[in-house]
N, C-alpha and C positions, 0 to 999 in steps of 0.2 A: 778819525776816519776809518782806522781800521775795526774799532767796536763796531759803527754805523755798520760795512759789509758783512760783520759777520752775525747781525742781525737781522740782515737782509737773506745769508743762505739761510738760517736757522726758519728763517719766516717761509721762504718758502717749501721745505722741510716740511715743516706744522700742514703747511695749505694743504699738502697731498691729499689723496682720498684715507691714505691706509700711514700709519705712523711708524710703519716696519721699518726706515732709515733709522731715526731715532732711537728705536727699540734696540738694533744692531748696533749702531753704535755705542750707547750704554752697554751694552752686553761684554762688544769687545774688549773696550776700556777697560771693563772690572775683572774679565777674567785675565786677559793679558799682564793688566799690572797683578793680580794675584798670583800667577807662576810665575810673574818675571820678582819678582818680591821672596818667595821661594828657593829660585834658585840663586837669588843673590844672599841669601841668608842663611841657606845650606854650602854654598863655596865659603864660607868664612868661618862657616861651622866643622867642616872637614878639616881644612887648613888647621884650626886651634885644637881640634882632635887628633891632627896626626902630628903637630908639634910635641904634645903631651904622650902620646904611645908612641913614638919613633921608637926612644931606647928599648920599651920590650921587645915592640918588634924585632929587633934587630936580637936582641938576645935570645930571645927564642926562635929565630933565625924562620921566622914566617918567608914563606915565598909572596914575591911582589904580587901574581894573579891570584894569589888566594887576599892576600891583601884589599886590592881594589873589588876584584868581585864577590867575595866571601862576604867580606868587612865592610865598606864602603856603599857598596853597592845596594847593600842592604838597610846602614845605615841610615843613608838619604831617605829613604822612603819613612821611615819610621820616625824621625825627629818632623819633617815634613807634616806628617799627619797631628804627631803635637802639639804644632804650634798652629795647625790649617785655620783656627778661630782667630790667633792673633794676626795673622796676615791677610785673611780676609777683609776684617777691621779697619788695617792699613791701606790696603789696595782702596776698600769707599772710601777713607776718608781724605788719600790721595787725589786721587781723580775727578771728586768729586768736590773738591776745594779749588780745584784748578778750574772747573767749569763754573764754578760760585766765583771765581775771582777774574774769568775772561766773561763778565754779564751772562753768559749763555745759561742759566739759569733765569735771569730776570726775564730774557726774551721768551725764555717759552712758558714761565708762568702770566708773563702780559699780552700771550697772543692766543689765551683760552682752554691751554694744557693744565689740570689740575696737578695739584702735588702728588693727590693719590696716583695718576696717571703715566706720573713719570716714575713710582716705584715698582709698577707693573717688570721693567724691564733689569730690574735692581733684585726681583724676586725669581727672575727665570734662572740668572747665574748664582743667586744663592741655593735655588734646588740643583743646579747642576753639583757643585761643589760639594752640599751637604748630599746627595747620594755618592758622587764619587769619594767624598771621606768616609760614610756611613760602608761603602763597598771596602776601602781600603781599611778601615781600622778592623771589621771584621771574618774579613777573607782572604785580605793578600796579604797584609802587615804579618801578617802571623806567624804566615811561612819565610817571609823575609828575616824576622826576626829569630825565629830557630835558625836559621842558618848562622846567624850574627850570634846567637848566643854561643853556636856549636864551635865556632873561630875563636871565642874569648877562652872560651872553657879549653883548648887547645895552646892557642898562642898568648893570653893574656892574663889569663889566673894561674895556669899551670900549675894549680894545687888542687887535687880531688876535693868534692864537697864534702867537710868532716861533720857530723850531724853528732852535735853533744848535751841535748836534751833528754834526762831522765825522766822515768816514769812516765810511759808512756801509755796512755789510753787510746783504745781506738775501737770502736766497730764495723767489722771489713763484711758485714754482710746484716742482714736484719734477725736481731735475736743472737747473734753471735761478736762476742767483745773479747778481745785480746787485750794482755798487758804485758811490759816488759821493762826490766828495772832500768836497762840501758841498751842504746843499740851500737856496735861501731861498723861503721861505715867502713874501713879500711879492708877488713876480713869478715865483712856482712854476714856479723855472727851478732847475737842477742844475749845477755842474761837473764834469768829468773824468770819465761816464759811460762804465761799460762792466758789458755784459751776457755770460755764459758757459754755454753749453749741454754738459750733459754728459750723456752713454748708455751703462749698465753702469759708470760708473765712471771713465771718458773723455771726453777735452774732443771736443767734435766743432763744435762751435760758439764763436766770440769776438767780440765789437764792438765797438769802441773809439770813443769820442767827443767832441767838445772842449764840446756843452753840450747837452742834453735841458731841453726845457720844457714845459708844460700845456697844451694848446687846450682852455680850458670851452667854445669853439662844440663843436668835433667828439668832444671827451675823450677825444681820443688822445695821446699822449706826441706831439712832433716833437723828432727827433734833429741834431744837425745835427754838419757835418765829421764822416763817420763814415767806419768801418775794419772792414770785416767780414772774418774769414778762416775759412772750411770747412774742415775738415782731412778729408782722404779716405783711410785711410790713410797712405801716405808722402807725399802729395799735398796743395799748400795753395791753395783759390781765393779769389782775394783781392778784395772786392767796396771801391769804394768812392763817396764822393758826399758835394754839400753838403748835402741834408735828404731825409727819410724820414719818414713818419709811421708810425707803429706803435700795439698796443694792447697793456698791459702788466696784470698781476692785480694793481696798486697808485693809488693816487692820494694828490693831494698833500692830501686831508683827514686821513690815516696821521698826518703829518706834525706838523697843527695837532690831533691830538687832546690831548686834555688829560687828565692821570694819573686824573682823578676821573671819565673818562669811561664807564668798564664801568657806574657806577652804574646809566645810563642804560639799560642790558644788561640783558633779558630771560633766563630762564636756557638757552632754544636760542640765542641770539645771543651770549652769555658761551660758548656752548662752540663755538660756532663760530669765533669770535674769539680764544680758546685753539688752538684748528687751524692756523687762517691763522698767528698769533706764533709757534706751533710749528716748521713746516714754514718759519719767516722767520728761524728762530734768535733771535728777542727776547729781548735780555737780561734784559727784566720777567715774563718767566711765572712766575715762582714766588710773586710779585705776586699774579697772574690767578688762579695754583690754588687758593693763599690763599683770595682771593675768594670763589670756587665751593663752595671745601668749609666755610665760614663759612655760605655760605646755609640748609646742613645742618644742621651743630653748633648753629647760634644758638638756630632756633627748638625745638632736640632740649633744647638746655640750660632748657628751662621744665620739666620734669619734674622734671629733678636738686634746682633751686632752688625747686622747690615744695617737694619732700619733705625740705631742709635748713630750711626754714621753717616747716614744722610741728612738723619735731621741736626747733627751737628756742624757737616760741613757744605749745606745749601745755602747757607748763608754767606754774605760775602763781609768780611770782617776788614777792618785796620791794619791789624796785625800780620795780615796775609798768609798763607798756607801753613804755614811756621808754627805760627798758634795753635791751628786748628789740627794741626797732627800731633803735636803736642795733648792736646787734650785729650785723644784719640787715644794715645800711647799710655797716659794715664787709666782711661777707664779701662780699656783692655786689659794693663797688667793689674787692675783692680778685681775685674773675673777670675783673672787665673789667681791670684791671692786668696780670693773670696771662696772658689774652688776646694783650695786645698785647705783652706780651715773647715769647711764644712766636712770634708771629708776624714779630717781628723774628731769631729765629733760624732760621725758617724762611730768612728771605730773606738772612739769611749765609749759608748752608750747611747749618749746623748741626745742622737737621728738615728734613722731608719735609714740606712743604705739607700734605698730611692729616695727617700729626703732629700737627702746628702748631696747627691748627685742631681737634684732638678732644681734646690734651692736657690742656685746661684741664675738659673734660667729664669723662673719666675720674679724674682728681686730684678735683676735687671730688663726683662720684659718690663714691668713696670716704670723702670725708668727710658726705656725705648719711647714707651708710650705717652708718656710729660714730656720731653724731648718732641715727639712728633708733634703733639699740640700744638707747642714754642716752634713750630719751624714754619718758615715763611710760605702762605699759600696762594 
């Protein structure tokens, strides 16, 4: 008796002129259960976060407001936006199992609603979401995250970033490449310093030097015992002296950044930052592109995984919802798997940074698509 009524409101639902009931409803459904899904998975994620840092905190005698709103506050949003794909996922194929399992599926595919017609409102909160994560991964996270980095680097590393790679190659400007046998980071001084200037393809410039160090008074590089040689033609002027100050396109913050720092990176500042490691030879860009075209795919891959979640849980199964989130929970954590290996053969070699990062879209669009085939219409 009670399926019969509630195939009677759904019926009259359909009859209206205009299917905007319908449409809001699905809407609300999916985005509701998507921040309510969210914020039940970020409470448990703070919780098992701040079990694990209590002691530094406390040793490093962090104050509590910097705590929650430095740390935390910051943190939410940023784990939030990493997993925004898998909750998504969750949120259809919750809701959406619950409606396949109280007929309300069956009623309004037998009362002349096509399948296409009920993803119409399945595609409005998937654009809502993939612009507000597309906003959030590249314009607000960013800033949330430097703040979150600047608290760790404070209360939770509380060790300067020691930078202990030799031999350093870099070009900090076009036609001009510096090398330095080592840098330390502690007294942001250099050894074996030497800078090379080149035009059309020719050295025309060299400087040789026994140590380059930092002035944060003046933030100019000072060079000291140097070797300058002009080449003029066949002609060499050979300048020399115990210190020089100069100003150089690098500084020793390069040095102490830390690998998780792009996060921090707004996405004109990520591509800016792509430029400069370009143009420096960094052996991480492919790292960086990674990055960049992640910002894209992520929030693109909410469509894909909406419409694998529909067509997996419009059906009304046996098993009851149980199954069907289950399998949900599988193919999802198969993206984010599938993700990260591709992104490790990006950075062998093996892909192209864009590859890398749309592969796992593409493969699974395809399977969205056999999926929707298979879904009941």
């Amino acid at each position: 008796m009670e399926k019969t009524n509630d195939t009677t409101v759904i019926n009259k639902i359909i009859r209206r002129p205009a299917l905007l009931i319908i449409d809001r409803y699905i809407i609300r459904k999916f985005l509701s259960t998507f921040f309510f899904s969210i914020a039940l998975i970020m409470a448990i994620a703070v919780v098992f976060d701040f079990s694990e840092k209590i002691d530094d905190f406390l040793e490093s005698k962090a104050p509590l407001n910097k705590v929650i709103f430095e740390y935390y506050l910051n943190f939410i949003p940023y784990f939030a936006s990493l997993f925004s794909h898998l909750f998504t996922f969750i949120a259809v194929i919750y809701f959406t199992s619950r409606m396949a399992y109280n007929t309300e599926f069956i009623a309004i595919l037998s009362n002349g609603v096509s399948f296409n017609r009920i993803l119409y409102p399945y595609f409005i909160a998937a654009s809502i979401i993939t612009i507000f994560s597309f906003t959030l991964n590249n314009f607000i996270i960013p800033h949330a995250s430097a703040k979150k980095l600047a608290f760790e680097e404070q209360y939770y590393h509380r060790s300067p970033r020691v930078f202990n790679e030799r031999n350093i190659h870099k070009q900090i400007r076009p036609g001009i490449y510096i090398y330095l046998e080592n840098f330390n980071t502690y007294n942001n001084s250099g050894r074996k310093f030497s800078m090379e200037k080149f035009e059309n393809g020719e050295l025309v410039s060299k400087l040789l030097s026994r140590e380059i160090r930092w002035d944060s008074t003046t933030r100019k590089w000072r060079i000291r015992d140097y070797l300058i040689r002009d080449y003029q033609g066949e002609k060499q002027i050979i300048t020399s002296g115990r210190s020089i100050d100069t100003t150089l396109n690098i500084t020793p913050e390069e040095f102490r950044r830390r690998e998780n720092a792009v996060e921090a990176m707004n996405l004109p500042e990520l591509n800016r930052f792509i430029k400069t490691q370009r143009m420096q030879g960094a052996p991480n860009l492919d790292e960086l592109l990674i990055e960049k075209h992640k910002r894209f795919s992520f929030p693109f891959s909410t469509f894909i995984l909406t419409l694998i979640g529909v067509s997996v849980s419009s059906r009304k199964v046996k098993g009851g919802i149980g199954m069907q989130i289950g399998i949900g929970l599988l193919i999802s954590f198969s993206y984010i798997l599938f993700l990260q290996f591709s992104a490790q053969f990006a950075i062998s070699g093996a892909f192209s940074p864009f590859i890398a990062a749309w592969i796992p879209n593409v493969l699974f669009a395809i399977i969205a698509i056999f999926l929707y085939r298979m879904s009941p219409k």
